[in-house]
N, C-alpha and C positions, 0 to 999 in steps of 0.2 A: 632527477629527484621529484619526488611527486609534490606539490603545494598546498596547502587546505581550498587553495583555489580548484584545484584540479578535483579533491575530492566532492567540492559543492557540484561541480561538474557533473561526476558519476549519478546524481542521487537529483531529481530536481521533481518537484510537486505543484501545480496550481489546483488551487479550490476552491470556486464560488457558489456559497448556496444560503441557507436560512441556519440559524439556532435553533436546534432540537434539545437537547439538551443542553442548560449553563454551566459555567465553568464549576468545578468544586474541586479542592485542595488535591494534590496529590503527592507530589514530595518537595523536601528540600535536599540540594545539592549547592556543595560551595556556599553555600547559604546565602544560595538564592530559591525563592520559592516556586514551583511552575504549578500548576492546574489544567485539567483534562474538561472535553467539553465535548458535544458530536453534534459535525456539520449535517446537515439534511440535503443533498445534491442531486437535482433531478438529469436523469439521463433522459437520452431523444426519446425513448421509446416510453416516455414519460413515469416509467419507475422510478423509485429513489434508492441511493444508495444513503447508511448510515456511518460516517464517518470516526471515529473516534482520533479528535486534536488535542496536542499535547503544549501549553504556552506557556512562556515564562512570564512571572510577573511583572518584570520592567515594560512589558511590550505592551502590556494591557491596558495602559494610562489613557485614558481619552477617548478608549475604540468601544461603541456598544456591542457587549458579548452576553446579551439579555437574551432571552430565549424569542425565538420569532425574529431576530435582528438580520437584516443581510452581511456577508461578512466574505470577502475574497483574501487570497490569502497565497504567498510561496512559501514552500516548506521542502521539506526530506519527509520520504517512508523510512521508517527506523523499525526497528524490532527490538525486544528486550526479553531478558527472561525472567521468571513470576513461579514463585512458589506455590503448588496448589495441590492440597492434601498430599504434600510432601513429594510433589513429583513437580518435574522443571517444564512449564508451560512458554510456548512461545509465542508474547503479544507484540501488538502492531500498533502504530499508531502514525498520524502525517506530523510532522514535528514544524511549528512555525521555524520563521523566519522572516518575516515581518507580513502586515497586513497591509493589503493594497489596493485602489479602488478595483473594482467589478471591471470586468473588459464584456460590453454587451456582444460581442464579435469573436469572443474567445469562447472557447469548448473549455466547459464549467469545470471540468474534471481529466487531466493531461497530466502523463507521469511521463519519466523519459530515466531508464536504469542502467547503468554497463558495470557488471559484474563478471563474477565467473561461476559455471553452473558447479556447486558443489555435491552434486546428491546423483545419481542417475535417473534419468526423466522419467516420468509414469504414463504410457499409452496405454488409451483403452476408449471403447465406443461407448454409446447409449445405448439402451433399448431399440432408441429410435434411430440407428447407424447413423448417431454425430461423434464425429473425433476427437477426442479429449486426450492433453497431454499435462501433467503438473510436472513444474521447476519448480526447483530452488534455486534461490539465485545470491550470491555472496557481494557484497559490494562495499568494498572499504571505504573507511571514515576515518579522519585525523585521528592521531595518538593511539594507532596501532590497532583499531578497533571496526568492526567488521556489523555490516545487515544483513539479517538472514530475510529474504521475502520469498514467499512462497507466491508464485506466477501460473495462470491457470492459460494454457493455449489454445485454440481449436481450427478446426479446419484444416487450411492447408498451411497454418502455424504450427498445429500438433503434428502431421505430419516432418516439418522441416525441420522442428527444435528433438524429434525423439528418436534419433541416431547423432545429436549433437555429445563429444567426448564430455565425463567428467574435468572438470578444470582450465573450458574455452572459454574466453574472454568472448561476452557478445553485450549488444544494445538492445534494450527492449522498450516498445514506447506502447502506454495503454490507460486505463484509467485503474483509481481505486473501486473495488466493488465490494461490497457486502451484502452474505447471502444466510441466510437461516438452513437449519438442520437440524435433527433432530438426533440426541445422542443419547444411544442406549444404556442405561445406569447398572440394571439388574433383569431378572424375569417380566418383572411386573414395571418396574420404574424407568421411566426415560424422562427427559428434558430437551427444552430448545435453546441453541446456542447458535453465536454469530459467527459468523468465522468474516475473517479478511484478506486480498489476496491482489494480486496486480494483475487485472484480464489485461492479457497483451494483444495488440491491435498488427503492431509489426516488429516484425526483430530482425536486426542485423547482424550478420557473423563473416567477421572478412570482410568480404567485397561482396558476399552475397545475403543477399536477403528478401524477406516474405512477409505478405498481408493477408489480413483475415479474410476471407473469400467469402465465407457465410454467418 
């Protein structure tokens, strides 16, 4: 039988980086309050990703969550679904679980998932003939309830994840990324939107498994 220990297991997040945006209200549950806020994370390649975190109130006593603060942090990738001109949107966010110091030795941004792919993978190249594959990846959560994260492959990952069956249990280890896009509205109207997704670095399936090569 599986344990909520076991489910912390599937789902694990570190996040160390600066206050971009502070916290502001976003719901109650149980009636307890939580608040959303976006980490600022710089990767090696010295871009940043923008994070969107999700905390509860009780956690917040004491920890500077002021914008420009440094802030490390374990958590879960969660998904939830969001109403948005009447159609069912699926957002993302890294869900605390408590705050912790900075590890200077540690990779700022480390996800580690085992789910099952629910969806059939999407291969396709670039322009520039690089390999691209998007997952969906299902990963249960106590009380019967389930993450959707959309997982972006490449290289000789897309290759090895896009003949993977719908409904195989595999591990995926990589960071949070956030990329801009621009999304077509009408003839004349577009707009830029965030999206969010788990670049995966290596994934294991069985006994075998694969790293990003480029």
């Amino acid at each position: 039988m599986n344990t909520e220990a076991t489910y912390l297991k599937n789902n694990k997040v570190y996040l160390s980086g600066t206050v971009h945006v502070p916290p502001k209200y976003s719901h109650e549950l149980y009636g307890e309050g939580f608040y959303e806020f976006i980490l600022k994370v710089q990767r090696l390649s010295e871009q940043c990703d923008y994070i969107p975190v999700t905390v509860s109130e009780r956690l917040m006593s004491g920890v500077d969550i002021s914008e420009g603060a440094t802030l490390a942090l374990n958590g879960q990738f969660r998904s939830y679904n969001k109403m948005d001109n009447a159609k069912s949107k699926l957002m993302l966010t890294v869900f605390v679980r408590d705050f912790v110091s900075p590890e200077t030795e540690q990779n700022p941004n480390t996800v580690e998932l085992s789910g099952y792919i629910c969806k059939a993978p999407i291969y396709r190249t670039t322009p520039f003939n690089r390999e691209i594959c998007d997952v969906l990846l299902a990963v249960n959560r106590a009380y019967n309830k389930s993450d959707y994260i959309p997982c972006i492959a490449w290289g000789r990952n897309a290759r090895f994840v896009r003949d993977i069956e719908v409904g195989q249990r595999i591990t995926v280890f990589g960071r949070v990324q956030s990329r801009e896009y621009t999304k077509k509205l009408s003839e004349t109207e577009s707009e830029t939107r965030t999206a969010y997704e788990l670049s995966i670095g290596r994934i294991v399936c069985g006994d075998t498994s694969a790293e990003e090569d480029d």
